[in-house]
N, C-alpha and C positions, 0 to 999 in steps of 0.2 A: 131855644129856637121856636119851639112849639108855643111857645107861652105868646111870643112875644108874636107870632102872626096873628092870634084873635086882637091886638090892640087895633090894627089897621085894615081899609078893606083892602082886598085884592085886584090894584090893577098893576100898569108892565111898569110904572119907576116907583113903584113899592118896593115890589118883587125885586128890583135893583138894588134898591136902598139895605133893605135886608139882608142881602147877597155880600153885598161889601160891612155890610156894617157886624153881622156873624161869622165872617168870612166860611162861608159855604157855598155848594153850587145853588145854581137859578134851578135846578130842580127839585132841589130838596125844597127850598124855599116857596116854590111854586107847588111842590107835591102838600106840603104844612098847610099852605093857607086854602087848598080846594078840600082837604080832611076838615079844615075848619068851617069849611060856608058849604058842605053836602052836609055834617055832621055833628056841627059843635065841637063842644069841650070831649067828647063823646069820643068823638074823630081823631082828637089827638092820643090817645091813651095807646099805649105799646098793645098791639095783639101778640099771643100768646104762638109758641114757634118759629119766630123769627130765630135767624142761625143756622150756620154750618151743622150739622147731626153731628154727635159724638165719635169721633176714631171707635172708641171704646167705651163698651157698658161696663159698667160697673156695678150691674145684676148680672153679669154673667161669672158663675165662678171658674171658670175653663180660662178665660180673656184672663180673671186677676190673678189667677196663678201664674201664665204665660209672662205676665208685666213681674213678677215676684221672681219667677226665675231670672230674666235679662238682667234684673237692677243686683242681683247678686250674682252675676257673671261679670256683669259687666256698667260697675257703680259710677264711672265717670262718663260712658259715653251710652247716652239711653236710647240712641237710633241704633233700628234695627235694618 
């Protein structure tokens, strides 16, 4: 998707075309190609922290013991 909005510029039966032709929404589409004409190639690049935050660290030794315990109480059903 990303690659493919620097081929063309950004007007409203672009943004269509690539909509159906990705099948994605007109936002994503339309979010791509203004990351591409504020930014460049630059624009497209994943930033860093995107994502839901972890339930669970996995630096914490308190949390991997709690997980150590349930799965050997309880090895088929791992909701708590």
């Amino acid at each position: 998707m990303r690659i493919l909005s620097q081929q063309i510029p950004s007007d409203h039966s672009t943004i269509r075309l690539h909509t159906l032709l990705l099948e994605v929404s007109r936002q994503t589409t339309h979010t791509c190609f203004k990351l591409y004409v504020d930014s460049g190639i630059a624009g497209l690049r994943r930033n860093k922290g995107g994502g839901r935050p972890p339930i669970i660290k996995i630096t914490n030794p308190t949390e991997i013991k709690r997980i150590k315990e349930i799965v050997a109480d309880h090895p088929q059903q791992l909701k708590c």
